[in-house]
C-alpha positions as CSV (number, residue, x, y, z in Angstrom):
1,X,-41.8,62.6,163.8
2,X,-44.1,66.0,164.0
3,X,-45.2,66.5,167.4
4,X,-45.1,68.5,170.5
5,X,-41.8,67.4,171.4
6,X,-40.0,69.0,167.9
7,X,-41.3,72.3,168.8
8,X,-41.1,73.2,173.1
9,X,-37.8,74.5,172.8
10,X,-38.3,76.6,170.0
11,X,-41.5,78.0,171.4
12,X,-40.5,79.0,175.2
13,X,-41.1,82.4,175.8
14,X,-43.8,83.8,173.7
15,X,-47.7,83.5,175.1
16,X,-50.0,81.8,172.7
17,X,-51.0,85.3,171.7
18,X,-47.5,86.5,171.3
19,X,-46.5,83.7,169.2
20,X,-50.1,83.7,167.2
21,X,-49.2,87.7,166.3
22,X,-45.1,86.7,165.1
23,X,-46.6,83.7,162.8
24,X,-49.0,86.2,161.2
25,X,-46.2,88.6,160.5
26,X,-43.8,86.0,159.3
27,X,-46.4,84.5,156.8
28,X,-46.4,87.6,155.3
29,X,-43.1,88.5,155.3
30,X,-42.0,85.1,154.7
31,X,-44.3,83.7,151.8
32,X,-45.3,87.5,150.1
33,X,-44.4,87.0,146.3
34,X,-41.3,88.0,144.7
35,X,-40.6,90.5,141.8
36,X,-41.1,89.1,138.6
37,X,-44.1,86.4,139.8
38,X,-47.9,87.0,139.0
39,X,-49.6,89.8,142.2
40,X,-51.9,88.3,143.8
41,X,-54.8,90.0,141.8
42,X,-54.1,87.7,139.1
43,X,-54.6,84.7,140.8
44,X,-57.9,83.1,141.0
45,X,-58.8,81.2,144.2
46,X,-61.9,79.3,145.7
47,X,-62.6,76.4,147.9
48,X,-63.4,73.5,146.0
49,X,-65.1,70.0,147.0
50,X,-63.9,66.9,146.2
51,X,-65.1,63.6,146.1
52,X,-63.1,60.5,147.7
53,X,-63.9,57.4,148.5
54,X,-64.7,58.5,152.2
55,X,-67.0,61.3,151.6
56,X,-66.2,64.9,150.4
57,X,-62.4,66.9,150.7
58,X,-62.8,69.8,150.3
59,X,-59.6,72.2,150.1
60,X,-57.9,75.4,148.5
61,X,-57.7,75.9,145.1
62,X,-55.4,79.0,143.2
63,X,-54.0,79.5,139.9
64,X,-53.0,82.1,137.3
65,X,-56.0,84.0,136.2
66,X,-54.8,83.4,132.5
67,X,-53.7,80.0,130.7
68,X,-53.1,76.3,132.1
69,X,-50.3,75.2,134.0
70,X,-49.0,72.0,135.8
71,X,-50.7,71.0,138.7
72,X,-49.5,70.4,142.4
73,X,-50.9,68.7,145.1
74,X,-50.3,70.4,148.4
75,X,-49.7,68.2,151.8
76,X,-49.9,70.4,155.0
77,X,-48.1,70.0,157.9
78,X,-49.9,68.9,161.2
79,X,-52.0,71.5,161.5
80,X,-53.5,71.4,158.7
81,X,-55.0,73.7,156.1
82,X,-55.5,77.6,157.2
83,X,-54.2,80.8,156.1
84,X,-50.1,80.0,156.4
85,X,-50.8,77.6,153.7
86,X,-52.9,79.7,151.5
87,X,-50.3,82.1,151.6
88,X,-48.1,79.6,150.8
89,X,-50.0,78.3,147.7
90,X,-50.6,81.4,146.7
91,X,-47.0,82.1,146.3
92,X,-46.6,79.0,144.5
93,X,-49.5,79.3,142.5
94,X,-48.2,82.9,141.7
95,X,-44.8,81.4,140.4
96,X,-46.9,80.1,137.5
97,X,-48.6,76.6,139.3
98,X,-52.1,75.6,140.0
99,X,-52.1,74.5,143.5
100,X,-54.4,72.7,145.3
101,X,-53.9,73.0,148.6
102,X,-55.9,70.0,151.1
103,X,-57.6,69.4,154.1
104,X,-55.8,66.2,155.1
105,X,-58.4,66.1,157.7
106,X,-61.6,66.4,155.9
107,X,-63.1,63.2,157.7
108,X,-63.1,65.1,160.5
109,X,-64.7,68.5,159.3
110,X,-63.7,71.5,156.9
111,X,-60.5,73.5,157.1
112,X,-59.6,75.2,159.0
113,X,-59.0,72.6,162.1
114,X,-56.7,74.9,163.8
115,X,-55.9,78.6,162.8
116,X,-52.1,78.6,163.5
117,X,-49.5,76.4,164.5
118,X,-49.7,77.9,167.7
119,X,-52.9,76.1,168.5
120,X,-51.4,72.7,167.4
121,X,-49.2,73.5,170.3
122,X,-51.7,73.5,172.9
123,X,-53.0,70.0,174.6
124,X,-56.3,70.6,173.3
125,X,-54.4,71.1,169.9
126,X,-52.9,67.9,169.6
127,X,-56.0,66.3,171.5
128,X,-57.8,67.0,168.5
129,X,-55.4,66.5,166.2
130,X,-54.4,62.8,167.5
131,X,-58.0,61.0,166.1
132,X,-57.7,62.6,162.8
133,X,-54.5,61.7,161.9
134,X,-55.0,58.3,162.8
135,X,-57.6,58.3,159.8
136,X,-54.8,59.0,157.3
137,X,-53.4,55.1,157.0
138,X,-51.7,54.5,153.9
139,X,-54.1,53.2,152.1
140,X,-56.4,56.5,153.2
141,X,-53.8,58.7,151.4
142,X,-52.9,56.9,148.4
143,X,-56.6,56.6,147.3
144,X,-57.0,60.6,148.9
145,X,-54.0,61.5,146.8
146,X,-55.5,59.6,143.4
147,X,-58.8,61.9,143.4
148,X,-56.8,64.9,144.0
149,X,-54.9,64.3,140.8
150,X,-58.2,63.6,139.4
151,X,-59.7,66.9,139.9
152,X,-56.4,68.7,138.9
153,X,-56.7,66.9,135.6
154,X,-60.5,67.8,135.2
155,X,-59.8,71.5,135.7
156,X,-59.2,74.0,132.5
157,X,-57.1,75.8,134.6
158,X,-54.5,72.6,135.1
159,X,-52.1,71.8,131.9
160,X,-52.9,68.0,130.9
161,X,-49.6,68.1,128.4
162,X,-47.4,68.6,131.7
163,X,-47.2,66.2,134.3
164,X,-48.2,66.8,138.3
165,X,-46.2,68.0,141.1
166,X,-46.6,67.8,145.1
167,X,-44.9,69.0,148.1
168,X,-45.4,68.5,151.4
169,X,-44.4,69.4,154.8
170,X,-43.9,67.3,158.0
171,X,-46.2,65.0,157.9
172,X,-47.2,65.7,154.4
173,X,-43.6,65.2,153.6
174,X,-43.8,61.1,152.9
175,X,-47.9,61.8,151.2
176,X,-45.8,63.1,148.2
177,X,-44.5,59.8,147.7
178,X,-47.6,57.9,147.8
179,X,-49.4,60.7,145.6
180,X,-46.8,60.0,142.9
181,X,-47.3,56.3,143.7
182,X,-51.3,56.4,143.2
183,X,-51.1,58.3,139.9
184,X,-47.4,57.0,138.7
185,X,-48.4,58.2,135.1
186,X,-49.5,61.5,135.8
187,X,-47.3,62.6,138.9
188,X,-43.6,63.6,138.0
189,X,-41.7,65.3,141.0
190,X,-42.5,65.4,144.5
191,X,-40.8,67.9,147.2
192,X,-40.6,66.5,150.4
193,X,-40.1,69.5,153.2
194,X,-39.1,68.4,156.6
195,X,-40.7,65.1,155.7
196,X,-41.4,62.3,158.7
197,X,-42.1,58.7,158.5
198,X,-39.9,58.4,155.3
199,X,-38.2,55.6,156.2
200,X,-39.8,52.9,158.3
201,X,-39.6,49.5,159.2
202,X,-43.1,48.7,157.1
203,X,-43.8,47.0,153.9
204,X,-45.2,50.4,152.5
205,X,-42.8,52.3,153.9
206,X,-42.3,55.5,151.3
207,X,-38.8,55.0,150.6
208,X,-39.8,51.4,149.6
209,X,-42.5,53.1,147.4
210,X,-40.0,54.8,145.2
211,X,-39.9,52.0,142.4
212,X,-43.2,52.1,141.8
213,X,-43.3,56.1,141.1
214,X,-41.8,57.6,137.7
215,X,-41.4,60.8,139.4
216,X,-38.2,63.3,140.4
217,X,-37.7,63.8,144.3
218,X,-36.5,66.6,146.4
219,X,-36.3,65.6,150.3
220,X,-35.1,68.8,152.1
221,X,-34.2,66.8,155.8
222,X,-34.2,69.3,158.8
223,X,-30.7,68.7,160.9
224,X,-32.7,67.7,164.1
225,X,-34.4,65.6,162.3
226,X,-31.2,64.0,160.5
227,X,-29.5,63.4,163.7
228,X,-32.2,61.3,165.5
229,X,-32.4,58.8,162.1
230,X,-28.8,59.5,160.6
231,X,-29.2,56.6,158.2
232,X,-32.6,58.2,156.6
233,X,-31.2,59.7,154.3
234,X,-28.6,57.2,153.3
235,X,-31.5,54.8,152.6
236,X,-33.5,57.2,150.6
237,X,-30.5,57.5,148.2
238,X,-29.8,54.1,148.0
239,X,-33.9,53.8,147.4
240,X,-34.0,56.3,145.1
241,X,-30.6,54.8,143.2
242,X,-32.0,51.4,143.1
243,X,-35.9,52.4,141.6
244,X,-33.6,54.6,139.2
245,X,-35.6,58.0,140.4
246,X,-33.3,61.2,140.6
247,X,-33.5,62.2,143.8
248,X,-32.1,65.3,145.4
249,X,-31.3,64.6,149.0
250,X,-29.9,67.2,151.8
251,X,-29.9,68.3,155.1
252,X,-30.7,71.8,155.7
253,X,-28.9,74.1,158.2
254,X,-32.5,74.0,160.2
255,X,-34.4,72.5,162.5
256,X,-37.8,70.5,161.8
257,X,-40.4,72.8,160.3
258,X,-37.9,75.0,159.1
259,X,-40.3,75.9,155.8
260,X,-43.6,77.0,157.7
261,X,-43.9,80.6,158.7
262,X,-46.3,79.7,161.1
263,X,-44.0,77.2,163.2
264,X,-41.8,78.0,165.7
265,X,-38.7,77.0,163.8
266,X,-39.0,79.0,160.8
267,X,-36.0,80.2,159.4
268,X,-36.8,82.4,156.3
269,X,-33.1,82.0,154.7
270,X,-33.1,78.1,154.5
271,X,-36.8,78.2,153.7
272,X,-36.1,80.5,150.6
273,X,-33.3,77.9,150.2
274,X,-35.3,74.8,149.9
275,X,-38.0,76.8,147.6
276,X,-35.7,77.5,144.7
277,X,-34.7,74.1,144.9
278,X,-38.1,73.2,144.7
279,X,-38.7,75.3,142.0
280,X,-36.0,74.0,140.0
281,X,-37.8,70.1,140.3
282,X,-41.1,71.7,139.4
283,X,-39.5,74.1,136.1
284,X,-39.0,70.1,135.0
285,X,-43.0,68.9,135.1
């Protein structure tokens, strides 16, 4: 799971301004564009509004200035939609995708719910956090997940000839799955990124999901998390195997939240690791 307990270690030491300053300097070390992708001043951006069945989402939109390309939903981790993940989508979006990047939390309020991960941290952090991510129930995020893939394919900006991607991280990680499960036709690889909740003992558990989806997986497992639930990611593969959905499944040499510049266990080299690789799935949309 994603919570306070994943992080303490990690995070001893630094004040919440110390640690506030080093995410800031790692986003942009971290998630700056490399040579050969679109700079940043061809990119356009905007927050958009979208309309769900429980009022309006509103979240980040960015794409190549020029042309039409795939589409990707975005998941954020716990914390939610701020300026990590922009710079994050925009890197993305620079590598020739049009990202939309959401407030998972919109029920509650606009983005930003917290500026950092560093403010997730706090008691008040996860105080606030705790009744809005009670909201997202399964069902919540499947029908979330279908208008997203809606607006994508209502935007000029969003290739309709290509099929959809998502990624997300921590908790976002298992909302990939049920994104490609709400739109099966339209949604063709998924990246799950330190994903939790992937396996559970429910009905609608994600891995049990996998049969209904026509998509391509990537479930990048952080080694803390692999050595509380060893046999995750034995039944994702068999999951995966069975609903005939190539799937590729690893444990990175990181702990969970490995992928967010922002989070206290950031490790740029296994981060840069898991984004070729996710890459590679989305060169296949």
């Amino acid at each position: 799971m994603c919570d306070e307990t994943e992080f303490t270690g990690a995070a001893s030491g630094l004040s919440r301004r110390d640690f506030a300053a080093l995410s800031a300097a790692a986003a942009i070390a971290g998630c700056a564009p490399k040579a050969g992708s679109a700079p940043a001043s061809d990119l356009n951006e905007r927050m958009v509004e979208i309309t769900t069945k429980d009022g309006i989402a509103d979240a980040f939109f960015v794409h190549p200035a020029k042309g039409a390309h795939p589409g990707i939903v975005m998941w954020p981790d716990i914390a939610g939609l701020r300026e990590a993940k922009k710079i994050m989508a925009r890197k993305l979006a620079a590598a020739g995708y049009a990202v939309l990047c959401v407030n998972q939390y919109y029920r509650g309020g606009p983005a930003p719910v917290m500026q950092s991960f560093s403010e997730y941290m706090t008691p008040e952090g996860q105080a606030k956090v705790k009744p809005l991510r009670a909201a997202l129930t399964p069902a919540a995020v499947t029908l979330d997940a279908a208008a997203y893939v809606g607006f994508l394919d209502g935007d000029p900006a969003v290739d309709k000839a290509r099929k959809i991607g998502s990624n997300g991280y921590c908790m976002g990680g298992p909302f990939t799955v049920r994104t490609a499960a709400a739109s099966p036709s339209r949604v063709g690889a998924a990246a799950s990124l330190h994903g939790a909740g992937l396996v559970t003992p429910e009905p609608d558990s994600p891995h049990r999901l996998l049969a209904r989806t026509q998509a391509r997986y990537l479930f990048a497992i952080a080694r803390n998390d692999d050595q509380k639930a060893p046999g995750d990611k034995d039944e994702l593969r068999k999951a995966a195997e069975a609903a005939h959905c190539p799937a590729e499944i690893e444990v990175y040499n990181a702990d969970h939240g490995w992928c967010v510049p922002d989070s206290p266990a950031w490790d740029p080299n296994e981060a840069d690791r898991a984004w070729q690789r996710m890459l590679a799935l989305f060169a296949k949309l």
